[in-house]
ROSE-4610 file (N, C-alpha, C; in Angstrom, 1 decimal, always signed):
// ROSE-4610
residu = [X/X/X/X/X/X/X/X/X/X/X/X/X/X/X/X/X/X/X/X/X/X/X/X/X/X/X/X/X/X/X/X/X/X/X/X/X/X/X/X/X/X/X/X/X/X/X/X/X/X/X/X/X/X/X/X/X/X/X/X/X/X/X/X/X/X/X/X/X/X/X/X/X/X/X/X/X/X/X/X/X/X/X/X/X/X/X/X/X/X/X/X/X/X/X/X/X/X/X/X/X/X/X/X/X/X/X/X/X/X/X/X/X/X/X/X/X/X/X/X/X/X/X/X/X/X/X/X/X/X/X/X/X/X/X/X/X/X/X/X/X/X/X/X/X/X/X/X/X/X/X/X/X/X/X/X/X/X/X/X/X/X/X/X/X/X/X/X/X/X/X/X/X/X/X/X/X/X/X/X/X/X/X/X/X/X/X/X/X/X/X/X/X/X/X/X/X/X/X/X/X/X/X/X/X/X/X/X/X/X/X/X/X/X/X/X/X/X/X/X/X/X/X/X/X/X/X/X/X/X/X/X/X/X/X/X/X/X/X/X/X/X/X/X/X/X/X/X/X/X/X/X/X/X/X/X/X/X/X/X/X/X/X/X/X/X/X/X/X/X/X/X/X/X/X/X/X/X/X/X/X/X/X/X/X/X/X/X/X/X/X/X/X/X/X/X/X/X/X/X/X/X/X/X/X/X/X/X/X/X/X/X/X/X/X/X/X/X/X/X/X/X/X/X/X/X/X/X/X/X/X/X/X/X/X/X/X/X/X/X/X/X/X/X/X/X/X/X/X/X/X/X/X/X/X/X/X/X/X/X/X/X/X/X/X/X/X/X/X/X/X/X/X/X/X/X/X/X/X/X/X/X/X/X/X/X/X/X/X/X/X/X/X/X/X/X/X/X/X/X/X/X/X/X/X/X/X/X/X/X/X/X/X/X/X/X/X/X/X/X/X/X/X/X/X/X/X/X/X/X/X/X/X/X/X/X/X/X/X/X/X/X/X/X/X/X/X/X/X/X/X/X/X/X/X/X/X/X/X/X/X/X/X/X/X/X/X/X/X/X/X/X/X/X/X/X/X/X/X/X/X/X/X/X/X/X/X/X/X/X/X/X/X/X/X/X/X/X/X/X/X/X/X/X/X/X/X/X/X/X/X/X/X/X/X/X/X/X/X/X/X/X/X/X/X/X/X/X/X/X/X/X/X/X/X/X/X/X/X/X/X/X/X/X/X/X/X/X/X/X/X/X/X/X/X/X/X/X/X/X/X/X/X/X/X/X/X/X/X/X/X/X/X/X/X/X/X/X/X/X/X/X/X/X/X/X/X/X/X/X/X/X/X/X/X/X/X/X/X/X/X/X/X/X/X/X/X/X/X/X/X/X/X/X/X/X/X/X/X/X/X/X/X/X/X/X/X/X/X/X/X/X/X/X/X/X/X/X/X/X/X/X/X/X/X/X/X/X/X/X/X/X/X/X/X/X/X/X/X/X]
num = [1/1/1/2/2/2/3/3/3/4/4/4/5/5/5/6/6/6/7/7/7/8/8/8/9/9/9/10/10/10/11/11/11/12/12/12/13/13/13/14/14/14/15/15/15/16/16/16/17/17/17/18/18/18/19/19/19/20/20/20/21/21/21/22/22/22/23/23/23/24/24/24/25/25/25/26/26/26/27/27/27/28/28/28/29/29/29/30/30/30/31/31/31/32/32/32/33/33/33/34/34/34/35/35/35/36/36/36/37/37/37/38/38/38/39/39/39/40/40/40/41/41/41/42/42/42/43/43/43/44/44/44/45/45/45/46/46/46/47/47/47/48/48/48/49/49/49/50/50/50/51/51/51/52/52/52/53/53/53/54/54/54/55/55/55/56/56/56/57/57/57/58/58/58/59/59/59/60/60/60/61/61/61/62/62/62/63/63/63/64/64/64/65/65/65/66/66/66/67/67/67/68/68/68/69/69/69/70/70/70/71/71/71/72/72/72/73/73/73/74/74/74/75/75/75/76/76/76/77/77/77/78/78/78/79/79/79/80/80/80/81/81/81/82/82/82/83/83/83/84/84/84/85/85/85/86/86/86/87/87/87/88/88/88/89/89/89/90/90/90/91/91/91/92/92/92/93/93/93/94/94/94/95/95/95/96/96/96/97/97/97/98/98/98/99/99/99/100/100/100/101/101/101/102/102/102/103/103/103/104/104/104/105/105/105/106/106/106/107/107/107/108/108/108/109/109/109/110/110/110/111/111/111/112/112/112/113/113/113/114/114/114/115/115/115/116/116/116/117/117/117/118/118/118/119/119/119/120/120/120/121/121/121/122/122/122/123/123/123/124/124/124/125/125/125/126/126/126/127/127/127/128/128/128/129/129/129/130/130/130/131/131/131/132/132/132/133/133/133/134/134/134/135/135/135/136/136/136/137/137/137/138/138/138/139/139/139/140/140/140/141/141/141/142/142/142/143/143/143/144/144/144/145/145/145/146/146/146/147/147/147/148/148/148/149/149/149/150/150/150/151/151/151/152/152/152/153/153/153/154/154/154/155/155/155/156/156/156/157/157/157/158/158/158/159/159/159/160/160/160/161/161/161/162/162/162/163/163/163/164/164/164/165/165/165/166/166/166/167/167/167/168/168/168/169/169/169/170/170/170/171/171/171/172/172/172/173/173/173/174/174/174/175/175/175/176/176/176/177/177/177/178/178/178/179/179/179/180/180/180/181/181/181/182/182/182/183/183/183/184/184/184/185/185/185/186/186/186/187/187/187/188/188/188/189/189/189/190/190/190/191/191/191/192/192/192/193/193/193/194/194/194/195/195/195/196/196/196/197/197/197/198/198/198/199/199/199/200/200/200/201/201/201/202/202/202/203/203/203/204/204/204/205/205/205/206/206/206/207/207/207/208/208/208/209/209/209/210/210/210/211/211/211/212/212/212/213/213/213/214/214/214/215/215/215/216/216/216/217/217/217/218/218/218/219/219/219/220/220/220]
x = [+10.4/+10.6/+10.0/+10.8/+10.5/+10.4/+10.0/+10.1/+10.1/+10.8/+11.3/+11.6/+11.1/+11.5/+13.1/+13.8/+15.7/+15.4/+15.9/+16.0/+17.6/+18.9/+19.5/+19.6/+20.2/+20.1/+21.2/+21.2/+22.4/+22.6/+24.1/+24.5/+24.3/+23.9/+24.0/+25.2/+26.1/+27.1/+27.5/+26.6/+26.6/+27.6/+28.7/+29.9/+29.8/+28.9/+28.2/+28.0/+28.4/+28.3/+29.1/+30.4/+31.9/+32.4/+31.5/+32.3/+32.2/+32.7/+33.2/+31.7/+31.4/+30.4/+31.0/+29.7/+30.2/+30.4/+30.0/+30.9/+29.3/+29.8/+28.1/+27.6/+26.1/+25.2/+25.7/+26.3/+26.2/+27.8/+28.2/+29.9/+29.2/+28.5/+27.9/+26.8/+26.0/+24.6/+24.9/+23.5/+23.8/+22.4/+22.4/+21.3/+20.9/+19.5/+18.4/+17.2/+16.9/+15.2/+15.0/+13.8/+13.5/+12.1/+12.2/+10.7/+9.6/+8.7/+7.7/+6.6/+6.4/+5.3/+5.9/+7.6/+8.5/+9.0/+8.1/+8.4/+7.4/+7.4/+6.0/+6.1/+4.5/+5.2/+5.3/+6.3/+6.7/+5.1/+5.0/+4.0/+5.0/+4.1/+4.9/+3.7/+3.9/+3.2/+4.1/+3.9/+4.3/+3.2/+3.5/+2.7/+3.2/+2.6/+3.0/+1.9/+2.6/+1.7/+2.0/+1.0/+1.5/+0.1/+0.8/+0.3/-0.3/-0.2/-0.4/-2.3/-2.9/-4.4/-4.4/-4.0/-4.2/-4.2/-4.3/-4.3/-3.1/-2.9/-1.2/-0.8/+0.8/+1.3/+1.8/+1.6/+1.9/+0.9/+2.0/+1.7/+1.0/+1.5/+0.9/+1.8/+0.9/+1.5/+1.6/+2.7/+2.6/+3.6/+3.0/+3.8/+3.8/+5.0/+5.0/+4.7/+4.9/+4.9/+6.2/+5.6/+6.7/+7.6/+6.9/+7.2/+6.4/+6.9/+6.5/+6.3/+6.0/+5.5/+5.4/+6.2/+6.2/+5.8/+5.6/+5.2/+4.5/+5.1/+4.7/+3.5/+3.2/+1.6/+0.9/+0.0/-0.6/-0.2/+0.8/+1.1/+0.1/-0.2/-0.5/+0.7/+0.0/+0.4/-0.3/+0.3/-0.7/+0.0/-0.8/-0.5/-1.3/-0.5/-1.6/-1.0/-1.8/-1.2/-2.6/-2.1/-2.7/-2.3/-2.9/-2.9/-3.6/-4.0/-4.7/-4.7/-4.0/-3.4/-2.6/-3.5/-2.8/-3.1/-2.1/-1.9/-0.5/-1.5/-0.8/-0.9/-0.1/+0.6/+1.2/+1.7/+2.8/+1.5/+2.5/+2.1/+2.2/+1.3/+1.4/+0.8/+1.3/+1.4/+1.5/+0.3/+0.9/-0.6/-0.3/-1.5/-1.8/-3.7/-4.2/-4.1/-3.6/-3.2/-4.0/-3.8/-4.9/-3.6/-4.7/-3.6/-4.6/-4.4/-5.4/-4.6/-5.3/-4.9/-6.2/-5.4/-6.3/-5.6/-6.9/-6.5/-7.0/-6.6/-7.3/-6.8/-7.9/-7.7/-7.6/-6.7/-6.9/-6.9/-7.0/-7.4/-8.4/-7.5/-8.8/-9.4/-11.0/-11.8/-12.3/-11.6/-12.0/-11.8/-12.2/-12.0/-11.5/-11.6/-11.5/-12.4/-12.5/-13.8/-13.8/-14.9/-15.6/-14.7/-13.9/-13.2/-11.6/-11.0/-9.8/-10.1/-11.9/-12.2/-12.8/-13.0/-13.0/-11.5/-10.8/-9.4/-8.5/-9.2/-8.2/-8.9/-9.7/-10.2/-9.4/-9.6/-8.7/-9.2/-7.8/-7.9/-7.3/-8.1/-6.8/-7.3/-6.2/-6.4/-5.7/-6.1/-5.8/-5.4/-3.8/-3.6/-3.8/-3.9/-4.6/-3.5/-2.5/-1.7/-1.4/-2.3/-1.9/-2.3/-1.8/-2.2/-2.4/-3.2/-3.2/-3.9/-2.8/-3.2/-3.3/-4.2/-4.2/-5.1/-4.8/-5.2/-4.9/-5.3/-5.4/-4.0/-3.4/-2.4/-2.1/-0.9/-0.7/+0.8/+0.7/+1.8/+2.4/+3.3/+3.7/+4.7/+4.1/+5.7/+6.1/+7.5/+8.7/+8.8/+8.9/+8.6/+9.9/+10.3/+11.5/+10.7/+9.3/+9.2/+8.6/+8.6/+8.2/+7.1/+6.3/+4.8/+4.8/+3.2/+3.0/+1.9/+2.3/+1.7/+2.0/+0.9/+0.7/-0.7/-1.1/-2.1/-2.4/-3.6/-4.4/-5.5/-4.5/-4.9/-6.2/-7.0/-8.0/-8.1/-8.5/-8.1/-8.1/-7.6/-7.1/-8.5/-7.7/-9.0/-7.9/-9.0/-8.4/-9.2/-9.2/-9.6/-9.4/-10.1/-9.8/-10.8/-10.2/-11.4/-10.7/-11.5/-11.1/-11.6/-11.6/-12.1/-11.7/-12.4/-12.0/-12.5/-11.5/-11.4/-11.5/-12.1/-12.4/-13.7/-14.2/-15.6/-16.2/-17.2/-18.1/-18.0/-16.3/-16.0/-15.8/-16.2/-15.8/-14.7/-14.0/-13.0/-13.3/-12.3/-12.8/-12.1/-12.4/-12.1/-12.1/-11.1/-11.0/-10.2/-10.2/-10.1/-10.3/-8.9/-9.0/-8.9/-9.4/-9.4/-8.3/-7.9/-6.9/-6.3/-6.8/-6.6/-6.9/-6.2/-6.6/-6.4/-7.5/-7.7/-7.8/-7.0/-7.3/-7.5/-8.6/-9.4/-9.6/-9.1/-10.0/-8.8/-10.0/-9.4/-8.3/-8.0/-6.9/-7.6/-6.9/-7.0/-5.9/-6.2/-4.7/-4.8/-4.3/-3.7/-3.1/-3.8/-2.3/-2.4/-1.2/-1.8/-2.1/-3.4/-3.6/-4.0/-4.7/-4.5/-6.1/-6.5/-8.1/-8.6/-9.6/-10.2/-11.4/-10.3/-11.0/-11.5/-12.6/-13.0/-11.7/-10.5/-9.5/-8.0/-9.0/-8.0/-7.8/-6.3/-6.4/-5.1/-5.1/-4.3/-3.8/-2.9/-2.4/-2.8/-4.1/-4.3/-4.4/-4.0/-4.0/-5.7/-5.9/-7.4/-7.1/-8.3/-8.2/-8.9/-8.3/-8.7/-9.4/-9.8/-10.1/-10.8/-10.2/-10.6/-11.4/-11.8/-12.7/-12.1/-13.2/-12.1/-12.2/-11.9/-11.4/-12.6/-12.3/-13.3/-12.5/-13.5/-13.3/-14.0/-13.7/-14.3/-14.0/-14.9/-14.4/-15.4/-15.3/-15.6/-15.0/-15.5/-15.5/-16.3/-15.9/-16.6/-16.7/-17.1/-16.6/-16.5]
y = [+2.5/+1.6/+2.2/+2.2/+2.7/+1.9/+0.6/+0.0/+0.3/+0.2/+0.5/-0.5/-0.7/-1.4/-0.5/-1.2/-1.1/-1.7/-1.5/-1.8/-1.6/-2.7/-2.1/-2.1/-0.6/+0.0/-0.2/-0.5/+0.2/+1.2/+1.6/+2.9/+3.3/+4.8/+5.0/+4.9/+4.9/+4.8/+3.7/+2.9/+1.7/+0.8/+1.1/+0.1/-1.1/-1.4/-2.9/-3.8/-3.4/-3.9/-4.7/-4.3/-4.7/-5.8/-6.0/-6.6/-8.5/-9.2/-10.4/-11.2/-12.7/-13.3/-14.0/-13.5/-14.1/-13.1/-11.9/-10.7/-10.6/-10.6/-10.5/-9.2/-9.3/-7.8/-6.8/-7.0/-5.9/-5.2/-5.6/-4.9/-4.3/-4.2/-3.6/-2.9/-2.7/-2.3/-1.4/-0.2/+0.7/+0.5/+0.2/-0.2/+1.2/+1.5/+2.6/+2.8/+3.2/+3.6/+4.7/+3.7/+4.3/+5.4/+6.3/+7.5/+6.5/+7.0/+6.4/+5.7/+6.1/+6.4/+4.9/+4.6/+3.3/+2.4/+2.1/+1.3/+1.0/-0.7/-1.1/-1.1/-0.6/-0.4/-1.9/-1.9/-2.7/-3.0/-4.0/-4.3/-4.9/-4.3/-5.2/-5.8/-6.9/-7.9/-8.0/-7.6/-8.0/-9.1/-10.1/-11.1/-12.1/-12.1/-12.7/-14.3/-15.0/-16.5/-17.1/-17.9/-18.7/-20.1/-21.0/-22.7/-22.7/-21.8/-21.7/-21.1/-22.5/-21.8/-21.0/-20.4/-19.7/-18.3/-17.7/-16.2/-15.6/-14.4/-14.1/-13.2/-12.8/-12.4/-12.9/-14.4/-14.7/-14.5/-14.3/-13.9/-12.5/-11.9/-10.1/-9.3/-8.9/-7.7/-5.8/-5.7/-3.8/-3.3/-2.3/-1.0/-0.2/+0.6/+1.3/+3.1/+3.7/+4.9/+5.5/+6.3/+7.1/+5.9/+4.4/+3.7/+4.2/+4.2/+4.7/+3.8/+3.3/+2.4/+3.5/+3.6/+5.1/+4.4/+3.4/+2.6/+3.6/+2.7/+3.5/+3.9/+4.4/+4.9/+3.9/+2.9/+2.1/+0.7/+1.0/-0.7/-1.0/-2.4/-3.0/-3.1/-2.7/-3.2/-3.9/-4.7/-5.7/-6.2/-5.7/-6.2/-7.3/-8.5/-10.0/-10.2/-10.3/-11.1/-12.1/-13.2/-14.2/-14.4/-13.7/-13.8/-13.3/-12.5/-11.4/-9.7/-9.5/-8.2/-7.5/-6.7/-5.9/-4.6/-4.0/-2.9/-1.6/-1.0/+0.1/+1.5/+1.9/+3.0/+4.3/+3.6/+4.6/+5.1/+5.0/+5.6/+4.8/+4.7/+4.0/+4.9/+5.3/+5.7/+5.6/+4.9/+4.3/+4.8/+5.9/+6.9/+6.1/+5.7/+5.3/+4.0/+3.4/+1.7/+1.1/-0.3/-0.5/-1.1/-0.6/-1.3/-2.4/-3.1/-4.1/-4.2/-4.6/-5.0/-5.7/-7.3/-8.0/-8.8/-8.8/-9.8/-11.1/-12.2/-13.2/-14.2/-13.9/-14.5/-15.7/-16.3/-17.7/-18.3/-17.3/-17.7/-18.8/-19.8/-20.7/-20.4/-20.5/-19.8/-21.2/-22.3/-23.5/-23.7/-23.6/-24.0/-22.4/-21.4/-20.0/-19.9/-18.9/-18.3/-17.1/-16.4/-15.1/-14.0/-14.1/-12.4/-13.1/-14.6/-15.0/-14.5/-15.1/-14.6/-13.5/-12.4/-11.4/-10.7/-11.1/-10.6/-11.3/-12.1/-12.7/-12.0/-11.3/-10.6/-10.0/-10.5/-9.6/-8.5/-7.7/-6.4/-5.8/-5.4/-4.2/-3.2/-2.2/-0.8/+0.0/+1.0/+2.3/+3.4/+3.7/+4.5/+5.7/+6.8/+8.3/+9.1/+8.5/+9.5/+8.6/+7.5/+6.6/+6.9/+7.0/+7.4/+6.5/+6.2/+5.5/+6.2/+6.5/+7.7/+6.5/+6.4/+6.0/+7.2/+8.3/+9.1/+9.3/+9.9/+10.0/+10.5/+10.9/+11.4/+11.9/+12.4/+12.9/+12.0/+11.4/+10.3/+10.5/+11.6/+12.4/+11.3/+11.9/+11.1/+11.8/+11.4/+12.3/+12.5/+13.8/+14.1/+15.0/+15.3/+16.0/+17.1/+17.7/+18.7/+19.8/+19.6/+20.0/+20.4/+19.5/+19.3/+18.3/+18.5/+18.3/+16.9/+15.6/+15.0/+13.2/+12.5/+11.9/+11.3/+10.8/+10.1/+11.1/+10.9/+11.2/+9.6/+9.5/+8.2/+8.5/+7.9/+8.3/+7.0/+7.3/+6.9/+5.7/+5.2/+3.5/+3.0/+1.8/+1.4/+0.3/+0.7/+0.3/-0.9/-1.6/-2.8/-3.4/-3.1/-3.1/-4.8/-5.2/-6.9/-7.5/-8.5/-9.4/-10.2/-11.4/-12.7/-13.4/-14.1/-14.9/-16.1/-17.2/-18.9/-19.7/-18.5/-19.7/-19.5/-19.1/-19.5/-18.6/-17.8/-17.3/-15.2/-15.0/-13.8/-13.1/-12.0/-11.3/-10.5/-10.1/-9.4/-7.9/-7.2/-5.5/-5.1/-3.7/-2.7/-1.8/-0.8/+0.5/+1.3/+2.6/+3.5/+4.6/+5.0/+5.8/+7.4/+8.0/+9.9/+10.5/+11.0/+11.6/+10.6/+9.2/+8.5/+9.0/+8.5/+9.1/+8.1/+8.3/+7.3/+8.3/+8.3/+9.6/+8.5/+8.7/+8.2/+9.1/+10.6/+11.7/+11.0/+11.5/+12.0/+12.7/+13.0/+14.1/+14.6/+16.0/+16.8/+17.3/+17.7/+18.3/+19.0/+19.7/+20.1/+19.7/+18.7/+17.8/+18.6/+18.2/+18.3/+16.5/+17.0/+15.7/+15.6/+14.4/+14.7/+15.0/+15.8/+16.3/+16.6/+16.4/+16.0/+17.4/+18.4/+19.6/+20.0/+21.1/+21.4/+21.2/+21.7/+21.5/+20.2/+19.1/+18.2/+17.7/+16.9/+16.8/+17.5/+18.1/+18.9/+18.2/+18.9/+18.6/+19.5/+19.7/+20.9/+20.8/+21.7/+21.9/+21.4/+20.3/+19.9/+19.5/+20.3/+20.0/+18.5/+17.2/+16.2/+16.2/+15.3/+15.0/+13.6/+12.8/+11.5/+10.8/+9.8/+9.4/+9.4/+9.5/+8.6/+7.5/+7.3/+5.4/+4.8/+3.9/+2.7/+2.4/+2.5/+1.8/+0.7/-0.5/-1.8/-1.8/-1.9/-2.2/-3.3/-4.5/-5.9/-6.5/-6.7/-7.1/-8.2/-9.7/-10.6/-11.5/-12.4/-13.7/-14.9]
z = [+5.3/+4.3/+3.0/+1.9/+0.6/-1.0/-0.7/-1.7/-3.4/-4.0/-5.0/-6.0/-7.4/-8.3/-8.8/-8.8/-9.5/-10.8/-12.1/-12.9/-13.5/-14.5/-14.9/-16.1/-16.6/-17.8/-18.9/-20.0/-20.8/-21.0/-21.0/-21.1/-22.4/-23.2/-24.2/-24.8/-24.3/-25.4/-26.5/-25.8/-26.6/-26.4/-25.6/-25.0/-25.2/-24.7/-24.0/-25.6/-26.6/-28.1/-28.3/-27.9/-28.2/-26.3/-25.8/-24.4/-25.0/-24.3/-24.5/-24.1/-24.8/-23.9/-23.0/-22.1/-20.8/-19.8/-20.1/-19.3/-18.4/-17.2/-16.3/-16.4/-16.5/-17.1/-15.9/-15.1/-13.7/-14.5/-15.4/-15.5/-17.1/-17.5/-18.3/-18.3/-17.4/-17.0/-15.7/-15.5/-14.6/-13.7/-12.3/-11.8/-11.3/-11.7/-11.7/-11.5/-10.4/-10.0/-11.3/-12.1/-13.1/-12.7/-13.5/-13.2/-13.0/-12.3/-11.6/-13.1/-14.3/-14.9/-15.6/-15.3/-16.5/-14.9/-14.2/-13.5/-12.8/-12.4/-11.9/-10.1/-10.0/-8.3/-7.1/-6.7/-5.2/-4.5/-4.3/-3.3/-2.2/-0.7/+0.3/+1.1/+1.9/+3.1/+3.9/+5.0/+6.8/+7.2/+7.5/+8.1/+9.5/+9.8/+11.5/+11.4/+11.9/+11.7/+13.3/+13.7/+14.7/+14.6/+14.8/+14.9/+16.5/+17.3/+18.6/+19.1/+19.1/+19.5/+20.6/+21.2/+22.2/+22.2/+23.8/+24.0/+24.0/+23.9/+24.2/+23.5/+23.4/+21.8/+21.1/+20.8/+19.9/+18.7/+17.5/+15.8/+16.1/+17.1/+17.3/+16.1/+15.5/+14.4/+15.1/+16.0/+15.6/+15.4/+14.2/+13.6/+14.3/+14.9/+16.1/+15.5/+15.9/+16.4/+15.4/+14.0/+13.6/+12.3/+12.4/+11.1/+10.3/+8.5/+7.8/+6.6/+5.7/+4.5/+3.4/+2.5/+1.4/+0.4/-0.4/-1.3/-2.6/-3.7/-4.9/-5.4/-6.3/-6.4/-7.2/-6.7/-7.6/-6.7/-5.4/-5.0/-4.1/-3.3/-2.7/-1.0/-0.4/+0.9/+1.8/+2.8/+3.4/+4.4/+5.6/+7.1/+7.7/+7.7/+8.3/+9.2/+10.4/+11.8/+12.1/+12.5/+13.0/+14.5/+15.2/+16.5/+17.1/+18.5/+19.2/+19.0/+18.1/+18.0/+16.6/+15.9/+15.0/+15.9/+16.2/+16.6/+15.0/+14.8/+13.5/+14.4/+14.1/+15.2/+13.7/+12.8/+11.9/+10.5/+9.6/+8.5/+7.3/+6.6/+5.4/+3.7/+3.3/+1.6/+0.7/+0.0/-1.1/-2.3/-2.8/-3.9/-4.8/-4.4/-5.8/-5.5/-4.4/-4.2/-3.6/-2.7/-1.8/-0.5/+0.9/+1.7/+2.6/+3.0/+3.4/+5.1/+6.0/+7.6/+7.9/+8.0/+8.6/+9.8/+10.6/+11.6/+11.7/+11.6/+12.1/+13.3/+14.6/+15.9/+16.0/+16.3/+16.7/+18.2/+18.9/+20.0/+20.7/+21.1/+21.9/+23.1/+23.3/+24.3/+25.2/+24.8/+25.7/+26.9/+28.1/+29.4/+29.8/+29.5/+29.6/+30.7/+31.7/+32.3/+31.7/+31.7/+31.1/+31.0/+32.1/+32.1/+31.1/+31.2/+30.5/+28.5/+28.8/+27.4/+26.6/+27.6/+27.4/+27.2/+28.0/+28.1/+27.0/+26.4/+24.5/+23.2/+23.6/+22.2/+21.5/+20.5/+19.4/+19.1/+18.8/+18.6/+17.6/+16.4/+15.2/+15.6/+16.1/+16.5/+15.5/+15.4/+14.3/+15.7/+15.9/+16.8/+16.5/+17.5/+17.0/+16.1/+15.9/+14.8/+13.7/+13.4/+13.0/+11.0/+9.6/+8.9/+7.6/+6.9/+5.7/+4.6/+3.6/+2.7/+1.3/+0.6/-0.6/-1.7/-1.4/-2.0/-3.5/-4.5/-5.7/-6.0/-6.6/-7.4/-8.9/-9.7/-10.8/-10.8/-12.1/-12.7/-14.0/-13.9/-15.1/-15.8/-17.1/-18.0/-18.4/-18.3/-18.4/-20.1/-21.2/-21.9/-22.6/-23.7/-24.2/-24.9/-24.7/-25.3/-24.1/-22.7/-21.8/-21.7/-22.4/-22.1/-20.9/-20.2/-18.4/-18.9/-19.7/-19.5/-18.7/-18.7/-17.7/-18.3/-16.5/-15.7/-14.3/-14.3/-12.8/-12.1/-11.1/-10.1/-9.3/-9.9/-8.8/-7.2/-6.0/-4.8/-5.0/-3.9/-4.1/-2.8/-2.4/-2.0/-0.5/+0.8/+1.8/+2.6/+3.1/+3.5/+4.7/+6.3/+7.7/+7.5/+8.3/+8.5/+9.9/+10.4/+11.2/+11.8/+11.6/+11.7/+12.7/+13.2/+14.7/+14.6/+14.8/+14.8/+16.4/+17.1/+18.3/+18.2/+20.0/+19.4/+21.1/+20.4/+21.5/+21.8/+21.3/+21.6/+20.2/+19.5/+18.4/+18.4/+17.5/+17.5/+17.3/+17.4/+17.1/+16.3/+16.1/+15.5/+15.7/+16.5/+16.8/+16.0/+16.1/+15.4/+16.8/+17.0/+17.7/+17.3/+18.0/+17.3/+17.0/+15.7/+15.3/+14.0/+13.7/+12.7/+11.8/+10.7/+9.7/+8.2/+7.3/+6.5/+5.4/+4.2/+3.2/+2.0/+1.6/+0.1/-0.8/-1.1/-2.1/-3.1/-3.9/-5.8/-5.9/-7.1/-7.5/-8.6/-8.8/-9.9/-10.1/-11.6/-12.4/-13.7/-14.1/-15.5/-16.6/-17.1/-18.3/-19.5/-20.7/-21.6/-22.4/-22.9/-23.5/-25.1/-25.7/-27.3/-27.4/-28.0/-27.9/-29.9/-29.9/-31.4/-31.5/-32.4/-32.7/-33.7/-34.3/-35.6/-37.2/-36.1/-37.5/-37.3/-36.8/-36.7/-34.4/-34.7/-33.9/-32.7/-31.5/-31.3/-29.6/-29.3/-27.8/-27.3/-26.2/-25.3/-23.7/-23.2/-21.6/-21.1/-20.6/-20.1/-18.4/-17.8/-16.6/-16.4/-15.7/-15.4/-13.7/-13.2/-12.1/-11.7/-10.6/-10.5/-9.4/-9.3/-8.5/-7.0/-5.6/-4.6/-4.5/-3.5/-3.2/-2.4/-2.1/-1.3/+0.1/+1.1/+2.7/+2.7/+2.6/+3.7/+5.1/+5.8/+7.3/+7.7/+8.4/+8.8/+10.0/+11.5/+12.3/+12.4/+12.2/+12.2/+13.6/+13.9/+15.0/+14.4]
């Protein structure tokens, strides 16, 4: 999944001057994924709900094995299941953004014996090839004198939690080996506008930016 803001454009030639009113913008306009630096990024939410107090799979959220989330640099993604189970298995991408996975259990532990309520704990698992990069990046603007300038993203910020609505059993948080969570900075080369003995000039300056933030929260 690649979420993308489309935008449509007028054509330079100016056509669109001389058409009739009333003429719909899609017969005059050219619909275009604009450069990253002239378009705002896609946020996405996967969310799973269920009205069902109990144990089970119901409102289980998993991303399997080999799904991918490519989201733009600077978006928001966000996986909510309200049941026993966030299981993330794939890959999520989104530089400089924040991606949040929460679970909240609603499992009822009433008239349970010990092993039925040990056996409804919720679970968000991070499978071992499992990846969430909100790492820093370089956000060039596109330029007609072929100077390399921009922005440098420093890391985004990621958000593991899970809360539980019955009563006696906590939920978890695993993270199994080989996961992987990328928070660094970026560095780069731009040129930018800099204030010198003789005025002010455009020069090649190396930038570099902060990383990101982990929350992680396992509640009952």
């Amino acid at each position: 999944v690649s979420p993308r803001q489309a935008s449509r454009v007028l054509p330079a030639s100016k056509s669109w001057l001389n058409v009739a009113t009333g003429t719909p913008l899609s017969a005059v306009t050219q619909e275009r994924v604009l450069p990253l630096a002239y378009r705002t990024a896609t946020n996405l939410t996967l969310r799973t709900a269920t009205s069902e107090p109990k144990a089970g799979s119901a409102g289980a959220l998993v991303v399997g094995h080999g799904a991918v989330v490519d989201a733009d640099a600077g978006a928001t993604v966000r996986l909510l299941a309200s049941g026993n189970l966030l299981d993330f298995e794939g890959s999520i991408v989104a530089h400089g953004g924040s991606v949040d996975l929460t679970l909240t259990d609603n499992a009822s532990l009433t008239g349970m014996s010990l092993a039925g309520a040990l056996g409804s704990q919720g679970t968000l698992w991070l499978g071992a090839d499992s990846l969430i990069d909100v790492s820093g990046t370089t956000v060039l603007t596109p330029t007609t004198n072929g100077l390399r300038q921009g922005k440098v993203l420093g890391g985004g910020a990621v958000n593991i939690a899970t809360t539980h609505n019955g009563t006696g059993v906590s939920s978890l948080i695993v993270q199994q080996q080989g996961s992987t969570i990328d928070l660094r900075g970026a560095s780069d080369t731009l040129v930018v506008s800099a204030t010198t003995g003789t005025g002010t000039k455009l020069l090649p300056t190396a930038l570099a930016s902060e990383g990101g933030s982990l929350t992680i929260a396992a509640s009952r």
